[in-house]
N, CA, C and O of each residue as an XYZ file, in Angstrom:
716
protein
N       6.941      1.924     82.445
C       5.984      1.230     81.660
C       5.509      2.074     80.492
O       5.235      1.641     79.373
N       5.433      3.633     80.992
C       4.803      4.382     79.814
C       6.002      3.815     78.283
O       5.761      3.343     77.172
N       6.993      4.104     78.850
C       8.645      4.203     77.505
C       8.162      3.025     76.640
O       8.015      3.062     75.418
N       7.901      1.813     77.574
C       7.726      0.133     76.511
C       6.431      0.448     75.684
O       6.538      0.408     74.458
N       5.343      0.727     76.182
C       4.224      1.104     75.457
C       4.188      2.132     74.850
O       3.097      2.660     74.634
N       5.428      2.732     74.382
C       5.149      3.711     73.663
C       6.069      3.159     72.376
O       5.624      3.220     71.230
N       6.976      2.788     72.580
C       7.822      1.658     71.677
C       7.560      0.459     70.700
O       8.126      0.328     69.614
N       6.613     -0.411     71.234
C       5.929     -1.289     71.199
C       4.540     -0.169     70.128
O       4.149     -0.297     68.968
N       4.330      0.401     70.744
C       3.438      1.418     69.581
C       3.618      1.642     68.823
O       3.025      1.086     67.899
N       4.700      2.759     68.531
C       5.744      3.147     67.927
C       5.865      2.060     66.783
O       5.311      2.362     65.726
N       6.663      0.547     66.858
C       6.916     -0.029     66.333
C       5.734     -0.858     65.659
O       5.976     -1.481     64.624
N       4.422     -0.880     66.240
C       3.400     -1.391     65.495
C       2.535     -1.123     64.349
O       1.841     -1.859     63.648
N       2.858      0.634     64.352
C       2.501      1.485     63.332
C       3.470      1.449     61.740
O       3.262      1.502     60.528
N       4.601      1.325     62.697
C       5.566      1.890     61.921
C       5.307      0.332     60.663
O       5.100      0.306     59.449
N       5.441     -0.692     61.628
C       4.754     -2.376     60.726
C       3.443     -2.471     59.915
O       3.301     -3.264     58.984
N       2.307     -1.431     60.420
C       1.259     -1.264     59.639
C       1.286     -0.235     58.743
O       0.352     -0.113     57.950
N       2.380      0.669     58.740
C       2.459      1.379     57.347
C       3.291      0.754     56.279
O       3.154      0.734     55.056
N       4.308      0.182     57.180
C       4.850     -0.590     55.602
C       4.369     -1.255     54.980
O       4.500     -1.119     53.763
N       3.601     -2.267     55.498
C       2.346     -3.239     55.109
C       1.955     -2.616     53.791
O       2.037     -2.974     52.616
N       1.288     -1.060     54.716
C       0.345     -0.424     53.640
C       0.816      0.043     52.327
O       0.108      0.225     51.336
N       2.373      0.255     52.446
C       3.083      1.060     51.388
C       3.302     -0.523     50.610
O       2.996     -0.730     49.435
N       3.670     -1.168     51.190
C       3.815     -2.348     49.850
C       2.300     -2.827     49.317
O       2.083     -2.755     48.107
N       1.260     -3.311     50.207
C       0.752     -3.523     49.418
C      -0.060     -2.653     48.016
O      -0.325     -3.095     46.899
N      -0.312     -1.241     48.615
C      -0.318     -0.301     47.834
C       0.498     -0.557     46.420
O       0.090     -0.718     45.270
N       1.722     -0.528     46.950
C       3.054     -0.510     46.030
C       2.115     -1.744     44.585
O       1.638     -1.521     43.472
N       2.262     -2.952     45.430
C       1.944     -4.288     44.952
C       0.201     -3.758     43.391
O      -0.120     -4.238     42.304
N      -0.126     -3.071     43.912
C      -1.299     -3.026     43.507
C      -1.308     -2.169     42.065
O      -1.857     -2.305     40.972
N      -0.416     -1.239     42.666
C      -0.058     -0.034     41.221
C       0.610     -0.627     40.496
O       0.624     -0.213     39.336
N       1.506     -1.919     40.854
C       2.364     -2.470     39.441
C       1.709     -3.396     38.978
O       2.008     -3.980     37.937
N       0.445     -3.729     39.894
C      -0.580     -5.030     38.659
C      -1.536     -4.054     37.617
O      -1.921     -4.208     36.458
N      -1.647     -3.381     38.252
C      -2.627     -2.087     37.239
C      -2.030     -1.511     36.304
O      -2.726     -1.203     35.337
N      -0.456     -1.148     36.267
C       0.460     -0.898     35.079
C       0.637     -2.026     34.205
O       0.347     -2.159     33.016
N       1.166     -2.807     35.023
C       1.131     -4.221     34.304
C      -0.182     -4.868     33.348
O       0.092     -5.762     32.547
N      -1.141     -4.536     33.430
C      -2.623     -5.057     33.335
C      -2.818     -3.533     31.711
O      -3.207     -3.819     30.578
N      -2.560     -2.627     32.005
C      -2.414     -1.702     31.046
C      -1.632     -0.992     30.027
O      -0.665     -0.245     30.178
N      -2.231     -1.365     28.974
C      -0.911     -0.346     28.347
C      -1.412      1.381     28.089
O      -2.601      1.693     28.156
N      -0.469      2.257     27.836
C      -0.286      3.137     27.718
C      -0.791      4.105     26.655
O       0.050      4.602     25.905
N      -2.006      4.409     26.517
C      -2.850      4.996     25.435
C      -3.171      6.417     25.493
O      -3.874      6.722     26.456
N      -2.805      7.450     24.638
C      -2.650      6.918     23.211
C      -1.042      7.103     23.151
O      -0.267      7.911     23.663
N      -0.865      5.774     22.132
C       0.675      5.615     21.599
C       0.711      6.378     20.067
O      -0.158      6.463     19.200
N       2.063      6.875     20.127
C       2.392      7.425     18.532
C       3.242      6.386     18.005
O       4.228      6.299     18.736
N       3.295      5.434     16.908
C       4.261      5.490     15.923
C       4.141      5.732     15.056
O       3.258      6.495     14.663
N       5.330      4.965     14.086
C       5.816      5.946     12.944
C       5.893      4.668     11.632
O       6.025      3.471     11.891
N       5.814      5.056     10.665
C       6.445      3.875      9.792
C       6.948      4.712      8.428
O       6.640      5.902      8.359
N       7.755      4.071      7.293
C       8.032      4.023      6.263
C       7.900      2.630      5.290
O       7.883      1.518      5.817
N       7.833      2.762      4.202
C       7.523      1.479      3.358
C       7.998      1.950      1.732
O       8.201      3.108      1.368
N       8.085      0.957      1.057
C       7.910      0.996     -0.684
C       6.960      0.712     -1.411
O       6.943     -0.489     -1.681
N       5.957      1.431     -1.958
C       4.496      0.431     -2.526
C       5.144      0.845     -3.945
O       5.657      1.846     -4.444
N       4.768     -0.773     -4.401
C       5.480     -1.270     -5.843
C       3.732     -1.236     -6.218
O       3.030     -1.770     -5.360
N       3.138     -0.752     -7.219
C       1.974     -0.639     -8.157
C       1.959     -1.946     -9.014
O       2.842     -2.187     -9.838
N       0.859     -2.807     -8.758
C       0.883     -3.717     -9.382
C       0.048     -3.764    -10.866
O       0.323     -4.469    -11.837
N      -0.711     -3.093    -10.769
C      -2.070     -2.719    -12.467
C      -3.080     -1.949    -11.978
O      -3.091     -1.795    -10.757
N      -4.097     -1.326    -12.752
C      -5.023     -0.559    -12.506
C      -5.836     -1.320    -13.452
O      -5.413     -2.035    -14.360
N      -7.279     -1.042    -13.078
C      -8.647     -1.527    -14.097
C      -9.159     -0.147    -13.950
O      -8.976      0.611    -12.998
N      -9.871      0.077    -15.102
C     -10.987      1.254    -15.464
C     -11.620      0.285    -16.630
O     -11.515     -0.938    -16.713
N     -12.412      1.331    -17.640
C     -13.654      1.248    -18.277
C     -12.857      1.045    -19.497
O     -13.514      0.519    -20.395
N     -11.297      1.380    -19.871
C     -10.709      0.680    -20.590
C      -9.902     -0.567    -20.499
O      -9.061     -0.894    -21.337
N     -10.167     -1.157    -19.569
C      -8.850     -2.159    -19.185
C      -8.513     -2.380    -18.108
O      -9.171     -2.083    -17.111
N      -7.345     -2.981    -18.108
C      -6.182     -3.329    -17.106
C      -4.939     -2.795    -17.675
O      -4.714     -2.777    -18.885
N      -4.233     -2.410    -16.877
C      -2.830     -1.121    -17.033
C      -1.793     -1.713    -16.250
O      -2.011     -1.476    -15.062
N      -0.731     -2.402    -16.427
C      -0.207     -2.991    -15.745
C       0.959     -1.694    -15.091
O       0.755     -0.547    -15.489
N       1.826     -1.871    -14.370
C       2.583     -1.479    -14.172
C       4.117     -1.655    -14.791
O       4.993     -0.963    -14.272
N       4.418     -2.393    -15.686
C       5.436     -2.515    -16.130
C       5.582     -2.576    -17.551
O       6.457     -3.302    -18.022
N       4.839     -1.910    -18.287
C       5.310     -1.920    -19.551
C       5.521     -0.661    -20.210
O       6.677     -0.778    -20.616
N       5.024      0.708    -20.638
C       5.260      1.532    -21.072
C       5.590      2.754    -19.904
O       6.044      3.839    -20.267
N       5.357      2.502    -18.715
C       5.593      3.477    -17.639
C       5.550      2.826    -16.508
O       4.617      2.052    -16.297
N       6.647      3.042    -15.493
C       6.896      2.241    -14.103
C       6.614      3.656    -12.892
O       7.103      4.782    -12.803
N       5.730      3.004    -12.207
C       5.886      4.092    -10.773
C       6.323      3.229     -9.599
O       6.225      2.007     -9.491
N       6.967      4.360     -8.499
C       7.219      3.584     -7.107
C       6.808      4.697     -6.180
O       7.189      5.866     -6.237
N       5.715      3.991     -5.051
C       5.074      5.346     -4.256
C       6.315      4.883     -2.615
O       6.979      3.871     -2.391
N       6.220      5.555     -2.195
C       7.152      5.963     -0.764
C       6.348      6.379      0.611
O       6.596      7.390      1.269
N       5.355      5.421      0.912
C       4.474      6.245      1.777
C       4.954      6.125      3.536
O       5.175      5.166      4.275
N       4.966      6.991      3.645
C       5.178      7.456      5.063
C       4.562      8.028      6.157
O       3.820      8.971      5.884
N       4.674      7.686      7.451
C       3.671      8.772      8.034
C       3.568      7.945      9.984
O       4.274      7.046     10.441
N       2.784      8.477     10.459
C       2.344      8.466     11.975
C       1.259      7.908     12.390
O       0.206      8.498     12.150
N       1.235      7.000     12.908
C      -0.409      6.177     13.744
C      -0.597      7.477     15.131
O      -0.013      8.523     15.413
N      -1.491      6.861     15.588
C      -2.067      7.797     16.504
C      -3.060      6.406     17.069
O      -4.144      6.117     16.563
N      -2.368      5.601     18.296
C      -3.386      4.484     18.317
C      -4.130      4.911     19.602
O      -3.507      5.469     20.505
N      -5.380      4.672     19.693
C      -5.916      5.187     20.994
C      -5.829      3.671     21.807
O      -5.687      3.745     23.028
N      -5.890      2.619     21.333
C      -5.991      1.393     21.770
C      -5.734     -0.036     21.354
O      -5.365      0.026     20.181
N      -5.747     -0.862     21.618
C      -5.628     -2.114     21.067
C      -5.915     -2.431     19.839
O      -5.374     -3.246     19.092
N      -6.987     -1.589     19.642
C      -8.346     -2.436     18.681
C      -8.008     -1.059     17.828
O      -7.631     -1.396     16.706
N      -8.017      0.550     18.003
C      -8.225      1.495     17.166
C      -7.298      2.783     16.913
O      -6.803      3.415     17.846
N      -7.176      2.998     16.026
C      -6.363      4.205     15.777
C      -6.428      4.896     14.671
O      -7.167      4.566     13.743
N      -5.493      6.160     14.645
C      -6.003      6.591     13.182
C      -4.708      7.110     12.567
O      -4.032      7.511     13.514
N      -4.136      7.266     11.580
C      -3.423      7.030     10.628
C      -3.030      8.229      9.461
O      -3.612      8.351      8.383
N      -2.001      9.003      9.904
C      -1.767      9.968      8.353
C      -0.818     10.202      8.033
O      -0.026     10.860      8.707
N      -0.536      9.643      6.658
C       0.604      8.987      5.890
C       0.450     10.171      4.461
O      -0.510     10.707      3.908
N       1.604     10.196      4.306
C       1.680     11.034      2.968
C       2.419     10.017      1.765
O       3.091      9.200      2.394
N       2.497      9.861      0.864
C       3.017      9.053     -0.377
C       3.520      9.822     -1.540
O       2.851     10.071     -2.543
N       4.631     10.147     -1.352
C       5.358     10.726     -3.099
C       5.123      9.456     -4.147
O       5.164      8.251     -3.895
N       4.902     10.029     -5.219
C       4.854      8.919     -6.367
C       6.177      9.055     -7.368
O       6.332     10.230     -7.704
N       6.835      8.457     -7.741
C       7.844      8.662     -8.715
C       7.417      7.977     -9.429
O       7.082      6.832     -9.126
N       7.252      8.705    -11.119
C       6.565      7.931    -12.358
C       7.997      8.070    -13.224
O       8.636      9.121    -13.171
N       8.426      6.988    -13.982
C       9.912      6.904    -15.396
C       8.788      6.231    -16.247
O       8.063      5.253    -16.067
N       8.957      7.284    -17.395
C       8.439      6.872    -18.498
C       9.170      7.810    -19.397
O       9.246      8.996    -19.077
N       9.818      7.291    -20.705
C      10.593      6.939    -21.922
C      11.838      7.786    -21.358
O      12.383      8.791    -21.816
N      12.052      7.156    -20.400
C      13.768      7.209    -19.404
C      13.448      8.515    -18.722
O      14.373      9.286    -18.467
N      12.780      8.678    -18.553
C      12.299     10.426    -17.681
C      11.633     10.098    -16.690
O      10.504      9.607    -16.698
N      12.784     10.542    -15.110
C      11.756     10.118    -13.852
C      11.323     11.572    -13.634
O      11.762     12.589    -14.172
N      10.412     11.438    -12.767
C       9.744     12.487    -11.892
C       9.233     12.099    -10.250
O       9.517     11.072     -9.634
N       8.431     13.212     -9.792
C       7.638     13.153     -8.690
C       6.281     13.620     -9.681
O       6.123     14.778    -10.068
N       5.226     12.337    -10.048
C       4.528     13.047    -10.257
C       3.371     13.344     -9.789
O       2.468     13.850    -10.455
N       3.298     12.971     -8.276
C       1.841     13.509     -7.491
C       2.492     13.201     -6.020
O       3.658     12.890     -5.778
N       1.480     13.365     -5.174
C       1.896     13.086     -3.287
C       0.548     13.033     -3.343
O      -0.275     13.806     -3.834
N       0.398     11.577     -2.524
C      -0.754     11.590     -2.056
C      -1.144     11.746     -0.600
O      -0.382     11.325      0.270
N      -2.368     12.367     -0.271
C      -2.585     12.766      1.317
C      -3.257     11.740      1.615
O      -4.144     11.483      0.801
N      -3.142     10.880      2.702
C      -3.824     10.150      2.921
C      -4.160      9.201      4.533
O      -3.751      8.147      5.019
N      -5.198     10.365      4.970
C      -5.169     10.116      6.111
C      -6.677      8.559      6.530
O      -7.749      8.464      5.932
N      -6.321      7.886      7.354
C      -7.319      6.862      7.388
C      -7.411      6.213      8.995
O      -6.626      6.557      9.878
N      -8.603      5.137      9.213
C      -9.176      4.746     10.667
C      -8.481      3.493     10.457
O      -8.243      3.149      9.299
N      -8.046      2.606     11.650
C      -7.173      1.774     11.306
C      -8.245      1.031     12.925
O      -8.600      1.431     14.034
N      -8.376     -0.296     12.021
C      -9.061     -1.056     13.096
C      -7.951     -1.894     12.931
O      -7.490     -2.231     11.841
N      -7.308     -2.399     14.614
C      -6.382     -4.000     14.589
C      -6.742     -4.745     14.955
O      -7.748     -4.378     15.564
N      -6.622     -5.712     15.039
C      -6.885     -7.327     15.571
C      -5.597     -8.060     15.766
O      -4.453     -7.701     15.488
N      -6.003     -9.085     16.264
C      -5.388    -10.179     16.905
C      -3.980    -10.782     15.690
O      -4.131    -11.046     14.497
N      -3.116    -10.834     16.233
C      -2.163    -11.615     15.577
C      -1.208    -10.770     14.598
O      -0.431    -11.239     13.766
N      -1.465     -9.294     14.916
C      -0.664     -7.787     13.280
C      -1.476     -8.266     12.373
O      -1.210     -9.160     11.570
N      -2.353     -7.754     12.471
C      -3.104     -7.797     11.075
C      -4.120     -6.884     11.679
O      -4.734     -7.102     12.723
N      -4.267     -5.486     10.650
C      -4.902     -4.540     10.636
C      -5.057     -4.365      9.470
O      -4.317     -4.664      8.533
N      -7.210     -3.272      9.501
C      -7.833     -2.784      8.723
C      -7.791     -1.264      8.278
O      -8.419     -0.498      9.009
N      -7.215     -0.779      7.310
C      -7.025      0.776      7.552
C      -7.975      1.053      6.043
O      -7.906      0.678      4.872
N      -8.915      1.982      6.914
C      -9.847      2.567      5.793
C      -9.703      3.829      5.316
O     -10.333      4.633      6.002
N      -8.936      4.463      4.126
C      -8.230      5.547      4.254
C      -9.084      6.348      2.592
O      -9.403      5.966      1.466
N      -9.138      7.864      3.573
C      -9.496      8.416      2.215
C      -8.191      9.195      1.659
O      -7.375      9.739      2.403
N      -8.079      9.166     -0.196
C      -7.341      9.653     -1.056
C      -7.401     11.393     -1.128
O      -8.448     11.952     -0.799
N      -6.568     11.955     -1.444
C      -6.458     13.438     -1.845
C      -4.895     13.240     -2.639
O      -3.874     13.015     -1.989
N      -4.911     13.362     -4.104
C      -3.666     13.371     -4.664
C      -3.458     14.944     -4.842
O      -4.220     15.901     -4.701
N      -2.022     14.815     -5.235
C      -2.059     16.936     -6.338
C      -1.976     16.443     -7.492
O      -1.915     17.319     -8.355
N      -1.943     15.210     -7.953
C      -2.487     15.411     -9.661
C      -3.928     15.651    -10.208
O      -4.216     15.607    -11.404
N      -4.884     15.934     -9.091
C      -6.215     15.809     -9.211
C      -6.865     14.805     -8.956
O      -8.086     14.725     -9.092
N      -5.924     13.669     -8.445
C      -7.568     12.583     -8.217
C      -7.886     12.323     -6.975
O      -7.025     12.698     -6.179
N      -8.959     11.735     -6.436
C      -9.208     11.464     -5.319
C     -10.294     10.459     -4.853
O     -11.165     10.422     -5.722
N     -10.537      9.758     -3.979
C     -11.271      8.580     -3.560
C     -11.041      8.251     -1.884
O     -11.046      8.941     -0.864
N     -10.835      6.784     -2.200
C     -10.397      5.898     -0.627
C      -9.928      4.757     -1.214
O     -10.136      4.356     -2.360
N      -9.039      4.084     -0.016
C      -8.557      3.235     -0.473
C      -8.202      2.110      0.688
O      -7.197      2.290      1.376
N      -8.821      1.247      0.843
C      -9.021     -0.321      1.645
C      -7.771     -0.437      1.857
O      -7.034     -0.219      0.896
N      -7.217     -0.776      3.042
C      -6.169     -1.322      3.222
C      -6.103     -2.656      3.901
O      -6.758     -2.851      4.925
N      -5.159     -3.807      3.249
C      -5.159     -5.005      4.606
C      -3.646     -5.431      5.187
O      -2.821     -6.221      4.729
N      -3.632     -5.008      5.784
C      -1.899     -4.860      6.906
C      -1.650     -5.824      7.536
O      -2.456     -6.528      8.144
N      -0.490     -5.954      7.455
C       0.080     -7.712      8.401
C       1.361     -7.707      8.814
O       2.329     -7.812      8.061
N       1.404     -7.577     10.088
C       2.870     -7.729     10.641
C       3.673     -9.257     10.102
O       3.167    -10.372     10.223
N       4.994     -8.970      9.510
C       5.187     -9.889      9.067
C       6.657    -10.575      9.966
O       6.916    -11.778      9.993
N       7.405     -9.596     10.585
C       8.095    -10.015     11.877
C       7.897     -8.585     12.834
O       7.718     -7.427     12.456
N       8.013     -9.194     14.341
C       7.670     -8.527     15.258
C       9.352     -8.568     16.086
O      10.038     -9.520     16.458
N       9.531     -7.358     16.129
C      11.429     -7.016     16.462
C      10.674     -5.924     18.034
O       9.622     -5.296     18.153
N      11.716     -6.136     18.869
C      11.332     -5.302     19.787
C      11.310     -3.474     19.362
O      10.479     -2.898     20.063
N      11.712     -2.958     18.828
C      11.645     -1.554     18.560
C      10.903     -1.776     17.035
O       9.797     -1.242     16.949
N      11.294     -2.364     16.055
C      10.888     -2.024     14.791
C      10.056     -3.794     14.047
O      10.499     -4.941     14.117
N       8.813     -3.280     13.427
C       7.826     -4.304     12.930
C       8.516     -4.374     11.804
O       9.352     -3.530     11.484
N       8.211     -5.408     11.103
C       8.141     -5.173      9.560
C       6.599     -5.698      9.195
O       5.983     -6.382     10.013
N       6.085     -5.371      8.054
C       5.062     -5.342      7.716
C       4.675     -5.713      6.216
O       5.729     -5.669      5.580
N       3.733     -6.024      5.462
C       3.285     -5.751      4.578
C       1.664     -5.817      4.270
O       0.734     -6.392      4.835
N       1.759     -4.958      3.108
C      -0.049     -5.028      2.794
C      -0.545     -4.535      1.628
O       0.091     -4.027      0.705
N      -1.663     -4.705      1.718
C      -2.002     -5.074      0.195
C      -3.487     -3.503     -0.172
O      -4.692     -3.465      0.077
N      -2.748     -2.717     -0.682
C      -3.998     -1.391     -0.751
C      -4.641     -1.671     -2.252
O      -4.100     -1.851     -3.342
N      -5.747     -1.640     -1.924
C      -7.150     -1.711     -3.138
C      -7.232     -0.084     -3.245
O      -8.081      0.402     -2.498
N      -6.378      0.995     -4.176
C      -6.555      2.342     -4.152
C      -8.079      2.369     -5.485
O      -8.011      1.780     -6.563
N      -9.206      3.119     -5.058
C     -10.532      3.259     -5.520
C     -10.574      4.635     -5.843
O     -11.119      5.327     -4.983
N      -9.972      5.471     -7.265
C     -10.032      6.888     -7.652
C     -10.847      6.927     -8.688
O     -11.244      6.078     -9.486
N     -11.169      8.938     -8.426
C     -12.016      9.122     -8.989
C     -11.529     10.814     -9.539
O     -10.716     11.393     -8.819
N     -11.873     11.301    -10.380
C     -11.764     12.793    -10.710
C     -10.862     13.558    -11.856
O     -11.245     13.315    -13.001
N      -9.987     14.238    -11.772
C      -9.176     15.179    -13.204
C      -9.490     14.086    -14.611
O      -8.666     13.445    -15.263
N     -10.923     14.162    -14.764
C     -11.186     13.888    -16.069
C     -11.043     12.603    -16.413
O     -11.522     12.222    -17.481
N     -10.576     11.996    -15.835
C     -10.269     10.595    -16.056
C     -11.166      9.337    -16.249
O     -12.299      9.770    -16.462
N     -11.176      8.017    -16.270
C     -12.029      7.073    -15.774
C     -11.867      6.831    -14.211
O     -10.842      7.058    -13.569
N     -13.086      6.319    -13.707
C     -13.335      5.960    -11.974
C     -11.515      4.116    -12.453
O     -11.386      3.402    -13.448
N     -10.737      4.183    -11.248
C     -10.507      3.154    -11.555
C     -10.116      2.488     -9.948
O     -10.110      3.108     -8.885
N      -9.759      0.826    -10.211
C      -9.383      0.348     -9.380
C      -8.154     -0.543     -9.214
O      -8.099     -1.657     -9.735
N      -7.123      0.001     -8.440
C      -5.916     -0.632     -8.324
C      -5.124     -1.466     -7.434
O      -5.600     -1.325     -6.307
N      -4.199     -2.219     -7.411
C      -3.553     -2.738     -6.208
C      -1.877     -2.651     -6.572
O      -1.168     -2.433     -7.554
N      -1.737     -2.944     -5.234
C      -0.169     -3.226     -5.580
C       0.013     -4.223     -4.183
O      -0.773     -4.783     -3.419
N       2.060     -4.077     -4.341
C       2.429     -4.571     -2.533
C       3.481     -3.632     -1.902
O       4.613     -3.217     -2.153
N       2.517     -3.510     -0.944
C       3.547     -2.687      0.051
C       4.269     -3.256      1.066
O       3.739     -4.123      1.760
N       6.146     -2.673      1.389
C       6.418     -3.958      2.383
C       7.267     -2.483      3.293
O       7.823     -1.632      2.599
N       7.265     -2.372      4.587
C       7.411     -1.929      5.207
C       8.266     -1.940      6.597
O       8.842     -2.988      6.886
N       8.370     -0.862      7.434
C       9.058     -0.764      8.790
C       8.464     -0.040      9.609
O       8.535      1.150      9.303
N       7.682     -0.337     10.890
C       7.021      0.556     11.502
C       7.688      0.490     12.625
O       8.185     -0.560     13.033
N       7.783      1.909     13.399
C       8.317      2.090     14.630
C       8.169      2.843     15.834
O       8.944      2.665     16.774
């Protein structure tokens, strides 16, 4: 009698740990499932085409006596759904009277609030090496959603100030690949 009751034991435990290991099991993949993984890094590249500038003389378009194309690039750092933060560097290439260059990089690190639907707020301050500097509003919009790579575009209000110049305010469109 001892052998059956020890069997019968044996085997009742052995039924209440598996129990325990699945439902356990069961519980850690709704809690993964239920979470994502913070903080995430990506990455993006883009083309920002300069659309005009305003200052205290005017409006400056971009296409008539001098064309630039900025290249901005750089790394999110998202802590969450809703927030992250953002530092992107931008070469500028300026052709004017058939002569290209690099003629500034801008530093430009910024707080990036997202919302619902790819569409994010990135509030970013300016540091150029041609001397100027400010912030500059950003409004971001996923424009297709690919499993590894977004595409994007958005629209930066750049707000400078400094090397002697007038305060001015500009836009362009930026269209992009984030990954």
């Amino acid at each position: 009698m001892h052998h059956i009751f020890s069997r019968s034991f044996l085997i009742s435990n052995t039924l209440i740990l598996l129990f325990t290991i699945t439902l356990n099991l069961s519980i850690k993949a709704q809690q993964t499932a239920q979470t994502s993984i913070y903080p995430k890094v990506t990455g993006y590249f883009s083309l920002l085409h300069p659309i005009g500038s305003l200052d205290k003389n005017g409006f400056h378009d971009n296409f008539s006596n001098v064309y630039t194309l900025a290249f901005p690039f750089g790394i999110n750092i998202l802590k969450s759904d809703k927030f992250g933060v953002s530092f992107e560097i931008a070469p500028n290439i300026r052709t004017e009277h058939n002569i290209s260059k690099v003629s500034s990089v801008l530093f430009h690190p910024g707080a990036m609030f997202r919302f619902k639907h790819g569409f994010t707020f990135i509030g970013r301050v300016a540091f150029e090496t041609n001397g100027r500097y400010g912030f500059t509003p950003v409004f971001n919009q996923v424009i297709k959603k690919g499993k590894n790579v977004n595409l994007y575009a958005a629209l930066p209000f750049p707000v400078r100030f400094g090397n002697d110049q007038a305060a001015s305010l500009s836009t362009g469109l930026q269209l992009g690949v984030s990954f």
